[in-house]
Structures are given as structure tokens and as C-alpha cells.
C-alpha positions in Angstrom: 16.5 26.4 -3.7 17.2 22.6 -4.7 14.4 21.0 -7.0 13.0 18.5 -3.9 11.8 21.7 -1.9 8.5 21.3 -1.0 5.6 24.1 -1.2 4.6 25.3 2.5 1.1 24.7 2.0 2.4 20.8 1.2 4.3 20.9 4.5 1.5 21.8 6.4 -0.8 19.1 5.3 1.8 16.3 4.4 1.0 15.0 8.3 -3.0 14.9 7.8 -2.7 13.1 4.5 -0.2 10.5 6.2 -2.9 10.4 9.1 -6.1 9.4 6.1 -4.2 7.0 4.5 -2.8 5.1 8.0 -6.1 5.8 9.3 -8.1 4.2 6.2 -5.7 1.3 5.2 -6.7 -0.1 9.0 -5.7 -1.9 12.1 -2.3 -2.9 10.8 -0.9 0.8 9.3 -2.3 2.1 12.9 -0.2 0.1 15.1 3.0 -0.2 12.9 3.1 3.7 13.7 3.2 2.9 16.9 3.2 5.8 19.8 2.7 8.4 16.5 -1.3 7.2 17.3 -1.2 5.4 20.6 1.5 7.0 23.1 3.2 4.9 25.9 1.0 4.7 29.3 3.2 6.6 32.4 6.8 3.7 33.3 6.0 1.3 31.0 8.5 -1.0 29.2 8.8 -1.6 25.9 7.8 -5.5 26.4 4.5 -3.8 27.9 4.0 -1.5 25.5 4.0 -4.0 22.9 1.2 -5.9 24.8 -0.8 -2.6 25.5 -0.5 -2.2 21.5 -1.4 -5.8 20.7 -4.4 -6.0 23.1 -5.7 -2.4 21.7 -8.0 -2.9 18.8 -8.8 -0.3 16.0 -12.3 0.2 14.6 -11.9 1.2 10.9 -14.7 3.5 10.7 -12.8 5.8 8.2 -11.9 2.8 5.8 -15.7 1.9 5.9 -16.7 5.3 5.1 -14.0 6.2 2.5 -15.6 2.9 0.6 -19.2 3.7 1.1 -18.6 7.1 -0.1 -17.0 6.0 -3.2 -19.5 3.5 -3.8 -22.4 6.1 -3.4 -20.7 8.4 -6.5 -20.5 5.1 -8.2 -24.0 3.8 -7.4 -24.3 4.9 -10.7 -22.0 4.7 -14.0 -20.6 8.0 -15.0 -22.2 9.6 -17.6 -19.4 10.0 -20.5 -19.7 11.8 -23.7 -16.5 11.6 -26.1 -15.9 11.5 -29.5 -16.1 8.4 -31.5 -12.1 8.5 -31.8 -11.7 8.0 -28.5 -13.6 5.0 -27.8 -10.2 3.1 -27.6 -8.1 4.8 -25.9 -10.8 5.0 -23.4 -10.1 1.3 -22.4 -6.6 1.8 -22.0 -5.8 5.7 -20.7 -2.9 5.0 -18.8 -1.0 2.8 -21.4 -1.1 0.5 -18.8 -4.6 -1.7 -19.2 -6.3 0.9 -16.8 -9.6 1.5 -18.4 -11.3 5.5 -18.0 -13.8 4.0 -15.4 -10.9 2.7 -13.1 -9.1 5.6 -13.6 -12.2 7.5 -12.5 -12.8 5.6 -9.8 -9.0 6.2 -8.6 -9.1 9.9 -9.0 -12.5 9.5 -6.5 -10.8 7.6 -4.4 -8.0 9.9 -3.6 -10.6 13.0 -3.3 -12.7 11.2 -0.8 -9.4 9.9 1.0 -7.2 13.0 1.5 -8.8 15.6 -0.6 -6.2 16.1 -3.6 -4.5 14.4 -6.6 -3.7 15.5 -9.5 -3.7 13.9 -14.1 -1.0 14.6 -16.2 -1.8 14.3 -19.6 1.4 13.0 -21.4 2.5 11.7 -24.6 5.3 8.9 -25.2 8.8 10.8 -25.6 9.5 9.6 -29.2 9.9 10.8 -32.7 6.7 10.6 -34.6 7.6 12.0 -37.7 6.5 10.3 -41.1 4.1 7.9 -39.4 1.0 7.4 -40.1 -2.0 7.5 -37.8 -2.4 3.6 -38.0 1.2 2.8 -37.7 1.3 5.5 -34.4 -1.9 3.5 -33.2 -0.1 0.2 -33.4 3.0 1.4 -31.5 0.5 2.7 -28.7 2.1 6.7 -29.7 -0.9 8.7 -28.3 -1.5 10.7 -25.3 -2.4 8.5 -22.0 -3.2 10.2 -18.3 -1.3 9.9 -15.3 -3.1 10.1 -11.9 -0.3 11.5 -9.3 -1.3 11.2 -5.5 -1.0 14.2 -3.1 2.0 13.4 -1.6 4.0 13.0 -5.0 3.0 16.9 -6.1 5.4 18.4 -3.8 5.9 22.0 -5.4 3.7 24.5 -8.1 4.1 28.0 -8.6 1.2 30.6 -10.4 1.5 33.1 -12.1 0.2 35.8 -15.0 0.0 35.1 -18.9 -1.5 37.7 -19.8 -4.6 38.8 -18.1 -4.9 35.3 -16.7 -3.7 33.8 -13.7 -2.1 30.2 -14.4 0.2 27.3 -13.2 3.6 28.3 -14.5 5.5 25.4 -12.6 4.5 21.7 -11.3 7.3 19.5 -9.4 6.3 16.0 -8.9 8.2 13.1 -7.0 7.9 9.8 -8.9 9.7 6.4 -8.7 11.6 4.7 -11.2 12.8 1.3 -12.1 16.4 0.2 -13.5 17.1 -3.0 -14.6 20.2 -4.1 -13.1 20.0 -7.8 -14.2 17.5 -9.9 -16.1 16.4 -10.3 -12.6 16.7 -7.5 -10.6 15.3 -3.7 -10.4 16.6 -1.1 -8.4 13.8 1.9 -7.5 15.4 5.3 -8.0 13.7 8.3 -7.1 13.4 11.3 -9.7 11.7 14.5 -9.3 10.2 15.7 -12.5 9.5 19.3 -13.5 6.9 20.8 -15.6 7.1 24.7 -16.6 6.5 26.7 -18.9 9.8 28.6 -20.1 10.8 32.1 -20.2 8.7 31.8 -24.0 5.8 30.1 -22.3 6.5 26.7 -23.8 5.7 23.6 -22.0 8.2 21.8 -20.7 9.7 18.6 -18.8 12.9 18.0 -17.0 13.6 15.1 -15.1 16.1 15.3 -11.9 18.2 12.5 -10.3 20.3 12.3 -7.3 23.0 11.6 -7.8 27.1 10.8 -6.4 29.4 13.6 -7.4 33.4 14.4 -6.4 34.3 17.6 -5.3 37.6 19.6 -6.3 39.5 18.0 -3.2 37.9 14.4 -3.7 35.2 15.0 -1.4 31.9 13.2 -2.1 28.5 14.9 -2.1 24.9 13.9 -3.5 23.0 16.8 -5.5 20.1 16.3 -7.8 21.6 16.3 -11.8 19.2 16.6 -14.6 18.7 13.4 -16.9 19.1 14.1 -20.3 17.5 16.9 -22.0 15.2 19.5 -21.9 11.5 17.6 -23.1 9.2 20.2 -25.0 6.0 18.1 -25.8 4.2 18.9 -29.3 0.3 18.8 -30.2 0.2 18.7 -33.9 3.5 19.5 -34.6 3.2 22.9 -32.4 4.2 23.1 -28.7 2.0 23.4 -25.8 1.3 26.9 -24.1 0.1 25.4 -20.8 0.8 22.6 -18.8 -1.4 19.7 -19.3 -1.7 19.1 -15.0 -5.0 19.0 -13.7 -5.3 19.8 -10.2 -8.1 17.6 -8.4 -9.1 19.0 -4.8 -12.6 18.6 -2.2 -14.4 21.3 -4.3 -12.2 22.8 -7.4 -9.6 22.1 -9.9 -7.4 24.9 -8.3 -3.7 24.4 -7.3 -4.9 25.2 -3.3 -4.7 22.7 -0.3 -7.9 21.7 1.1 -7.5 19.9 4.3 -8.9 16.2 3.5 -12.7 15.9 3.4 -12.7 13.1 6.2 -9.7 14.7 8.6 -12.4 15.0 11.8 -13.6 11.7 11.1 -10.2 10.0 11.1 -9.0 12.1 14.5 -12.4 10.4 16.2 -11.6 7.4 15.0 -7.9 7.2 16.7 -9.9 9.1 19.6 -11.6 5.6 19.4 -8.9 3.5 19.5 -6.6 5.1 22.3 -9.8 4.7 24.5 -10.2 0.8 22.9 -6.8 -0.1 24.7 -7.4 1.5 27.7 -10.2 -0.5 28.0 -9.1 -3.7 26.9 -6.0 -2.9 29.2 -8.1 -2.5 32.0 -9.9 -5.8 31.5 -6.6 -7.9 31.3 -5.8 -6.9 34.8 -9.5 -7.3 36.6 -11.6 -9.3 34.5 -9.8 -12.7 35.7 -10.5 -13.6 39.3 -7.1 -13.7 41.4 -6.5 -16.6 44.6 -5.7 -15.9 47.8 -4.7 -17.5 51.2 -4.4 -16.0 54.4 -2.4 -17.8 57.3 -0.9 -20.5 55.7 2.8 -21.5 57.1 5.6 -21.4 55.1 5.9 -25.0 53.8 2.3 -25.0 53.0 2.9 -21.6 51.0 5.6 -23.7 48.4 2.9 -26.5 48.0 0.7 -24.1 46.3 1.5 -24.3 42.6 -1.9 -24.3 40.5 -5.6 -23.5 40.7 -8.6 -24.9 39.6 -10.9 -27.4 39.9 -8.8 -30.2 40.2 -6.4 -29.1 42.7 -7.7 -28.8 46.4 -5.9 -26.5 49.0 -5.9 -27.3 52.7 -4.1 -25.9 55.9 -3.2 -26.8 59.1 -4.1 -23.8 60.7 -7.2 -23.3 61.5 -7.1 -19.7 61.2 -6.2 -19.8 57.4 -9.0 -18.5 55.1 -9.1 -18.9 51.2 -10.8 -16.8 48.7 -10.7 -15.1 45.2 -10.2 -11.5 44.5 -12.6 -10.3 41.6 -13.2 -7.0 40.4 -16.7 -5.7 40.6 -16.3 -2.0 41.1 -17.8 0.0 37.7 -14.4 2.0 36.7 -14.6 0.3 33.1 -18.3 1.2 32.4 -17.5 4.9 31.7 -14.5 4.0 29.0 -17.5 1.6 27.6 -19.8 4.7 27.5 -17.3 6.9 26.3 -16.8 4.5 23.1 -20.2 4.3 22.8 -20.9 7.8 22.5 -17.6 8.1 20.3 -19.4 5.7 17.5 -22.1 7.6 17.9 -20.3 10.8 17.3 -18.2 8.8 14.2 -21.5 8.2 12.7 -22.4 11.7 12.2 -19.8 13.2 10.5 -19.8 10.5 8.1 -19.9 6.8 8.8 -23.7 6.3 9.2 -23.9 2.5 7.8 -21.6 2.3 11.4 -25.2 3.8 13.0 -27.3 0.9 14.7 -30.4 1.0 12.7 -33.3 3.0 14.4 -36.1 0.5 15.4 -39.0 3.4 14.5 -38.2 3.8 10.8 -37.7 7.5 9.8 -39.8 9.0 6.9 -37.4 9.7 3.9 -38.2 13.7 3.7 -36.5 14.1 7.2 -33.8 12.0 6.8 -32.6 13.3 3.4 -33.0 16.5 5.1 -30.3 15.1 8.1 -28.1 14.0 5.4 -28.7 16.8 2.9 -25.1 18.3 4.7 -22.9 15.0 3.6 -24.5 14.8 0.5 -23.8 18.6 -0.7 -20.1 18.0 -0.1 -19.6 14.9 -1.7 -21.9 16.2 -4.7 -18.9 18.6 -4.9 -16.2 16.7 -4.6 -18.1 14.8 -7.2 -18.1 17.3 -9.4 -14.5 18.5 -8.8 -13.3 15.2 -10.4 -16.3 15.4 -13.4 -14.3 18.9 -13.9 -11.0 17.3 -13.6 -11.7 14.3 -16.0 -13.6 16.2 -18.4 -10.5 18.9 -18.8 -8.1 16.0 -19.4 -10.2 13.5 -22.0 -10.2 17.1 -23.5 -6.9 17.4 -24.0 -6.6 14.1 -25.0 -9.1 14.2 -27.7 -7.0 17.3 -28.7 -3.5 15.4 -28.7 -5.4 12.5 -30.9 -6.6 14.6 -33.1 -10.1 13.7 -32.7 -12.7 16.4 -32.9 -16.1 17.0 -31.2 -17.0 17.8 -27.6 -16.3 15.7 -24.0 -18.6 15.6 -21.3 -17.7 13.6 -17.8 -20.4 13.8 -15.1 -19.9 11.2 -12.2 -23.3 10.7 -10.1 -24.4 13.4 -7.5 -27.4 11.4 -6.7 -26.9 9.2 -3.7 -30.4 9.3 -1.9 -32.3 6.5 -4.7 -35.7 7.9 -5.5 -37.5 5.6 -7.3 -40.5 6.7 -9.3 -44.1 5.9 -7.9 -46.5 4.4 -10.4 -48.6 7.3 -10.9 -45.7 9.3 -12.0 -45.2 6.2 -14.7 -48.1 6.6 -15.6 -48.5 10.4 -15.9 -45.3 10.5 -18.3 -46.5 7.5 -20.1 -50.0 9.4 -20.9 -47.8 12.9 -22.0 -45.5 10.6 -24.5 -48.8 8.7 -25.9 -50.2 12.3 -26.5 -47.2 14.2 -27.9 -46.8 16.2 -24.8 -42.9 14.9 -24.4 -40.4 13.5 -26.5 -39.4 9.9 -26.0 -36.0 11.2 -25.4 -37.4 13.4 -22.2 -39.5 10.2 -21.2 -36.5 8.1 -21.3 -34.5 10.5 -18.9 -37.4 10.5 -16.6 -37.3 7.1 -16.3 -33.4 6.9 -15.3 -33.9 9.4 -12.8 -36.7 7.7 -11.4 -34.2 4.4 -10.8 -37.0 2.5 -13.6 -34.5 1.7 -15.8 -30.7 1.7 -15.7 -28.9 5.0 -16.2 -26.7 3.1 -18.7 -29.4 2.4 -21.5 -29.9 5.1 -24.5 -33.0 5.7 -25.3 -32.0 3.4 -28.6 -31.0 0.8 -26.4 -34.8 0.7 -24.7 -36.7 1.1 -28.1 -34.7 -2.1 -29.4 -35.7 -3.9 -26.3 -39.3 -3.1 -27.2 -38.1 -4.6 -30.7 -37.0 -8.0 -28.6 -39.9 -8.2 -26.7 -42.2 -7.6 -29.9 -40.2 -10.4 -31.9 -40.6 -13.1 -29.2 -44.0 -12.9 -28.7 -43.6 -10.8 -25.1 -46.9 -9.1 -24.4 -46.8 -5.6 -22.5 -48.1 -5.8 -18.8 
């Protein structure tokens, strides 16, 4: 089995993920796959074909939604506990300026989008021996996290170690870049291979294709390995797992959830096949069409425009003029049918695409209609906090930085904010001694009264501020 085979659960969904991305980047990625989403009408040409396309036009509902659902986790700033000693690292985690909140909100992204990506948690392949912590620090020698995308983690195996079932094997496609000039780069593709070994000991191997001569001269392409066999160290010690977090729709497990959004995207081609029919139809009868009836033949070659500056006149007094116009109600079904396929876009996911309901809905029965959406993205919300929280972990570990990590995004996307008898009612319970000001504090982010952001330390120094310049309570 060559090292570029693929897992059969990846072959299965590779097409669905290539259908969310196409689906969500928008109009253009739609129509550059061409009949892949909108198939050639019965005879036609390619010249018409390309007009069909051109005329068609695609309604990004999945794009829309795959933002707002992103934004909704992020409505709110994740709530992230670390150690001291990781406070810079957590403005650079990739090694590459990416801060832990962009990160974050990458890993989201590709949940929400096709349901799986995956963090390696690496460290620079070099010798760190006799340096000192500062001197590593300046060279940027610490652990970072690399986010992989679904379609780059094309193999894994499980297995037992011990009583416990783990990932033994990870194969993940990547793309490098070789300096050829001071100006140029060629891309190469490499396949890179994390296991543990037959003495459960992390490591990496990296594969390249490349051109080799047989025994008779023949040339053949296989995929060589580049250099040596990589076993990582933590503390001088090597690893006895692999530091690859799986992110999926509900879990951190190795298994293939079909994206989140899949039914969604499907309407929403649904939607545009039925878009350039329509618009199809209308280039051929919306525009009213001339006609003459009995006119002799020279009269026939004098005809060469229309309009309102251009009067036609015959001879024959039998000869009749008119214009063809379509007012038959063939279109008005495709227009019903979009209509209703909006609709049906809406409800399984896309409701800022909803027209707003004139009577205004109280907010127990609609966060009961939405109560569905929300418990899945809740999850998928979770998944990630999982995911994150397992590789700042390891990080922290790497780094040699002790104490506890904690990364909860936001599951809270309906905003409730507090009435004033509530205020008041946990204002009376502090004054009183019935809750700390810790607990009153937390009330008041949940209630939306003050940003989820502030520390309670943060709020008494504003009451500090306010006290120093002369700000009197309200």
C-alpha cells in the first residue's frame, strides 16, 4: 500500500467536502465547476451552454450561513484559562503571527464548513541542547500548532496500547516550497507520517515523489522518504502518543461526520439549477418579438430595425403587423418553486435569509423553534473547546509551564439580557452577604450587563475610576 492511499471513510466524503467549500466560497467556485452543479440542458452547444451558465445566478445561502454561524460562537470571546507562561506564545501559536483567537476561529470555521480538521502540536526540528530557556525563547524553539483541513488528513489507523484504544498512525498531505532562485519557488507536495513505532514512540517521516531509473533505464515516480526518521522529545524524553487532535461536528474522535451544513448546501444548488432555468426562460419570452404578415419580397429586405424611429409600411393591403409577447404563466411555477426553496433553505439553517415576520414572535417560542440549530452548534462548539483545550495542554506541557488549561468558546447564541428586577434582586443578595461578588459578577455576564471579557477585578477598578473622577452612581 503506497503512503498517498487514502482511508475509505475519506473517499467517501472527499466529494461532500469539495461540494461545502464550492458551495460556500460562492457564485464564482459554482460555475467554474461547471456541469459538476449545473448539467447541460437536452442539444445544446457549448457556446449556449456558456450563456445558460452566465445568465444562471447562484444565491449563497450556505456562505451566509457558514459566517453567521461562526459569528454566533464568536458573539462572545472565548473564555481561556492558561498558565502565565503561556501568555506569549498565545499571540503567536503557529510561529507564524497567527494569534490563539484566529486560530480558534479557524478551527470553527472548518467545523461549521465541512465538519472536520484536525491541530498538530509540533516543535521546531532542531538541536536544543545546552540552551537556555531565554536563549530557546529568542530563537522562537517552542512548540506552535498546526491546523490541517479535512482534505489534507487523508489516512489514520487505531489501535490498542494497552487497555486503551488510540491513534497509532496519522498521514497528512501538505505543500512545500523550494527555492529555486532568489526569485522563484517551486510547490512540492509531501505526505507526512505520524506513528508510533513498533516501541510506541512518536514519530515523523516525511515522503516525496520523486523520479527514479529502473534496472533497464526505465523511468518511474514513487514516493522516497526525505531524510531521517524525526522522533520529537518533551523534556528530553520522547512522546508516547501522537500530539494530532482530531476536530469533528460533535467529538474529537478519528471518525467522519458528514459536514454539519451538507442538506443546506444540496438546497442551495437545488436553488440555483432552478435560478437558470428561469432566467433562461425569460431571455427567450420576456422581450416582445415583430412580425409582418403579407409583405412581398422586396419589402421583406427593407426591413432591418425596430423601434420607434423606424416606420414599416406595405403595399398590400392585406399585410398586418404586430408583436409576439409572452403572457402565458409557465415561469410563475419555477418563481414559486424558488420561493418555497428559500423558504426551505431558511429552516435548516440560514434564517437571517428568512423575510422578517410582520407579527413579531414572543422569544420563548422562538428559542424553542431554534432550540434544534442551537443544540448542534453548542456541540460543535464544544468539540473545538475539547480540541483547543487538549492542544494548549500539550503545549503548556512542551514549554514546560505548569498549571491547568481551560478553552470554552460560547454556547450561548440566543442574547438574554437581564431585566432590572433581576439587577436588582442580585444587587440586594451582594449588599447583604447572600453572594459573593465573584457570583454577582458572573451573573452579570450572563445577563449580557456587562462584557463577558471583564474580571471581576477589572469591574471593581472601574468602580475605583468612577470614584476618583467624581462619577456619581445612578
Amino acid at each position: 500500500m503506497a503512503v498517498d492511499s487514502t482511508h475509505s471513510d475519506y473517499d467517501k466524503t472527499l466529494e461532500l467536502w469539495q461540494t461545502m467549500r464550492d458551495t460556500s466560497a460562492g457564485e464564482r467556485a459554482v460555475k467554474e465547476a461547471g456541469e459538476t452543479y449545473l448539467p447541460k440542458l437536452g442539444g445544446q452547444e457549448k457556446g449556449e451552454y456558456a450563456q445558460y451558465k452566465q445568465r444562471a445566478s447562484y444565491y449563497n445561502a450556505t456562505g451566509r450561513t457558514i459566517d453567521g454561524l461562526t459569528g454566533m460562537i464568536f458573539r462572545k470571546p472565548p473564555e481561556v484559562d492558561v498558565p502565565d507562561g503561556l501568555s506569549q506564545i498565545m499571540e503567536d501559536v503557529t510561529l507564524g503571527g497567527l494569534s490563539f483567537s484566529g486560530f480558534a476561529e479557524g478551527a470553527v470555521d472548518e467545523a461549521v464548513t465541512v465538519g472536520r480538521a484536525g491541530i498538530l502540536v509540533d516543535f521546531p526540528r532542531v538541536e536544543i541542547g545546552g540552551l537556555t530557556q531565554a536563549e530557546a525563547e529568542r530563537m522562537n524553539l517552542r512548540p506552535f500548532l498546526s491546523l490541517y483541513k479535512a482534505e489534507s488528513i487523508i489516512n489514520w489507523r487505531t489501535g490498542q496500547l494497552g487497555n486503551k484504544t488510540v491513534v497509532t498512525q496519522v498521514r497528512l498531505r501538505e505543500n512545500s516550497f523550494e527555492d529555486t532562485d532568489e526569485f522563484t519557488s517551486d510547490e512540492v507536495e509531501q505526505i507526512r507520517v505520524l506513528d508510533l513505532d513498533d516501541n510506541a514512540r512518536y514519530r515523523q517521516r516525511v515522503y516525496r515523489k520523486e523520479e527514479l531509473e529502473g534496472q533497464r533505464g526505465n523511468k518511474y515516480t514513487e514516493w522516497v522518504q526525505q531524510g531521517d526518521d524525526i522522533y520529537p522529545t518533551m523534556g528530553g524524553n520522547t512522546l508516547d502518543y501522537i500530539p494530532f487532535i482530531f476536530i469533528g461536528p460533535k467529538d474529537t474522535t478519528p471518525n467522519v461526520s458528514k459536514p454539519p451544513l451538507i442538506d443546506l448546501a444540496d438546497k442551495n444548488l437545488n436553488h440555483y439549477r432552478m435560478d437558470a432555468d428561469y432566467r433562461h426562460g425569460l431571455h427567450f419570452v420576456a422581450l416582445p418579438t415583430p412580425y409582418a404578415i403579407g409583405l412581398d419580397e422586396d419589402e421583406q429586405k427593407n426591413i432591418k430595425a425596430i423601434g420607434p424611429t423606424v416606420f414599416l409600411a406595405s403595399s398590400n393591403e392585406n399585410a398586418s403587423f404586430g408583436m409576439l409577447e409572452y403572457t402565458g404563466a409557465g415561469l410563475d411555477s419555477i418563481e414559486k418553486a424558488l420561493a418555497n426553496c428559500e423558504n426551505q433553505m431558511a429552516s435548516l439553517g440560514a434564517r437571517m435569509l428568512a423575510p422578517e415576520k410582520r407579527a413579531a414572535e414572543a422569544a420563548e417560542t422562538a428559542a424553542i423553534h431554534r432550540q434544534g440549530e442551537i443544540s448542534v452548534l453548542a456541540s460543535l462548539a464544544n468539540a473545538v473547546s475539547i480540541a483547543l483545550t487538549e492542544a494548549m495542554t500539550i503545549v503548556a506541557e512542551w514549554a514546560g509551564v505548569g498549571g491547568d488549561v481551560v478553552v470554552s468558546l460560547n454556547t450561548d447564541y440566543l442574547p438574554k439580557e437581564m431585566d432590572p428586577q433581576m439587577i436588582t434582586a442580585l444587587t440586594q443578595a451582594l449588599q447583604e452577604g447572600g453572594i459573593s461578588h465573584m457570583t454577582y459578577i458572573e451573573a452579570l455576564k450572563r445577563g449580557e450587563v456587562i462584557r463577558a471579557d471583564i474580571t471581576p477585578e477589572d469591574e471593581q477598578q472601574r468602580i475605583i475610576d468612577d470614584e476618583f473622577a467624581g462619577v456619581e452612581p445612578v
